[in-house]
N, C-alpha and C positions, 0 to 999 in steps of 0.2 A: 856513652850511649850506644853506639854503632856495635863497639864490644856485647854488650847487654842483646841487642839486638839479635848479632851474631851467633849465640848462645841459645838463644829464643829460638831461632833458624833451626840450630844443630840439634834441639827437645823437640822441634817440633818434627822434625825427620824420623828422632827414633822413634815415636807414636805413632806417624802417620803412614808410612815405607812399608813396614813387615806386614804381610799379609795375616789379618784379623778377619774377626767379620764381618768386620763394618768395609772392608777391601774386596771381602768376596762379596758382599750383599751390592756394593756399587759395581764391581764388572759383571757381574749376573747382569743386573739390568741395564746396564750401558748398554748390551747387544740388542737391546728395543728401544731404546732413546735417552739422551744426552741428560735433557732436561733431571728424567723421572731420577736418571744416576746422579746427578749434582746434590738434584732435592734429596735425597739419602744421605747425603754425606754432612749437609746443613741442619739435618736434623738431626746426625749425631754430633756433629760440632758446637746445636742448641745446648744440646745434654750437657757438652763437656764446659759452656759458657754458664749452664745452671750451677755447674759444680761449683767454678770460681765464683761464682757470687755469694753461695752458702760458704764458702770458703773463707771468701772475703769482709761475709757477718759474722764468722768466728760457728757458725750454726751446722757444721760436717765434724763436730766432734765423736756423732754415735758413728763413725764411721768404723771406728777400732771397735765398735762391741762386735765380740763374735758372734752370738746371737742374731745381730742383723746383718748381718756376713751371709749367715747360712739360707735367711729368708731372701734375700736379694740372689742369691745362686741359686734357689730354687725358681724362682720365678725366670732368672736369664736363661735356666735351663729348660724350660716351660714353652719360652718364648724360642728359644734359637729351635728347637725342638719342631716346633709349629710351622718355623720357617720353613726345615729342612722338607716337611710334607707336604707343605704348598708349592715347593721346589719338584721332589717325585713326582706329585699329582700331574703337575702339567709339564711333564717331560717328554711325554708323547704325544701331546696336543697343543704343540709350541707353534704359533702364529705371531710371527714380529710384527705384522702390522695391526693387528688386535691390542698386543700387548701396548704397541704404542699409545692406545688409546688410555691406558690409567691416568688416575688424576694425579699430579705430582704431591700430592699434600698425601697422599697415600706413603706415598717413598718415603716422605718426611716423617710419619708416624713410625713408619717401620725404624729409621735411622734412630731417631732420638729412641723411640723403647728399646734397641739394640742396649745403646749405649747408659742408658740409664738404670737398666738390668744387669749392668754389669760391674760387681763390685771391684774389680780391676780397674777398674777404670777412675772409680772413687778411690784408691789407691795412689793411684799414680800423679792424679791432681792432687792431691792430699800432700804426696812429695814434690810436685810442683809449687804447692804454696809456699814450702818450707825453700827451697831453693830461692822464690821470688823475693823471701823474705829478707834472703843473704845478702842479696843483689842492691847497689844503689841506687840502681836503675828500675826498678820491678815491672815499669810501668813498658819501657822497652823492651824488655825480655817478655814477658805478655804480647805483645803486637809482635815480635820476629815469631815467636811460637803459632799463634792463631792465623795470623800470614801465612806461615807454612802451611798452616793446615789446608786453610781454603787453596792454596796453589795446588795443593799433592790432588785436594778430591778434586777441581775441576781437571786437571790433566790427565787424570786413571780416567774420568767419565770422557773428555773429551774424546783420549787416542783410542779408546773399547768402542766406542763412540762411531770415532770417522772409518776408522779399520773394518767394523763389522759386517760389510759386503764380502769378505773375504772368508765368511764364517756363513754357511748355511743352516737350513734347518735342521738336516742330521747331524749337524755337529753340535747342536743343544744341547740336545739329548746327554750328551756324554760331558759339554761342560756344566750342566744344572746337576749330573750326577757326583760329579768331582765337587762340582760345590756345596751340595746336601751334603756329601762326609765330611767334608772340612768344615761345616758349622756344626755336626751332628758331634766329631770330633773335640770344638769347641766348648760345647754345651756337656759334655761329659766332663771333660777337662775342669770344666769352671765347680762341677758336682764334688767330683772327687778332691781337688784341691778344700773346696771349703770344709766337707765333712771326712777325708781320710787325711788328708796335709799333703 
């Protein structure tokens, strides 16, 4: 079990560590509050709990149709897309303590449609399953995995978080810009994969 566990640990690092979107969408907003960063991350960790469960009804088969392949990367590309200009928009009129004021269920939308727009993602759970299934444990490697997950987003949200005195308002500016390209980069990435390979 502890093995299993252990396992669950080590899949749930390589998902949650590399900087994705869902990594820049939570330190984006960490640097205006803790909370609103968590709630992003719990709403794409909703997503990736949605998955297991269509998963676990046997009901993520259309996952391999290409066809819905291509309509789910258009729409994540849609959506990161949207982000990246609500990102620009307010990069010179960046108020942390305004911004503090969103409602966390906000975050939470943003996180889970991140995640649920991304057919990568329905990919990786997909081989998630198939590993689970290997496993005699499945049930523990599940929990060391989802464990992981929540430990990585609350401590990117926290340290972005407690640090972010250290980080002014000019320096927004340049980190909302660095991070509109690296979702914008995303979202291209996610386009060209489904319809060039």
């Amino acid at each position: 079990m502890l093995e299993a566990i252990l396992h669950g640990i080590i899949l749930g690092m390589g998902i949650s560590v590399p900087f994705g979107p869902v990594n820049i969408l939570i330190l984006n907003t960490a640097l205006s509050s803790f909370k609103n960063a968590f709630c992003v991350g719990l709403g794409a960790l909703s997503a990736d709990v949605f998955f297991l469960i269509l998963i676990q009804f046997g009901l993520l088969g259309f996952a391999n149709n290409e066809i819905f392949n291509k309509i789910l990367a258009v729409f994540g590309f849609f959506f990161l897309s949207f982000m990246v200009f609500l990102m620009l928009r307010k990069t010179r009129k960046v108020d942390l303590n305004k911004v503090n004021k969103t409602h966390p269920l906000k975050g939470f939308s943003k996180g889970f449609l991140l995640n649920i727009t991304n057919p990568y993602v329905i990919g990786f759970w997909v081989s998630v399953a198939g590993l689970s299934m290997q496993s005699k444990n499945s049930f523990a490697l599940l929990f060391g995995l989802v464990g992981f997950i929540v430990f990585w987003i609350f401590t990117l949200s926290f340290f972005v978080s407690k640090f972010k005195t250290l980080v002014k308002n000019k320096h927004i500016f340049y980190i909302n810009l660095f991070s509109a390209f690296i979702l914008e980069y995303f979202a291209l990435s996610m386009l060209y994969k489904a319809f060039i390979g």
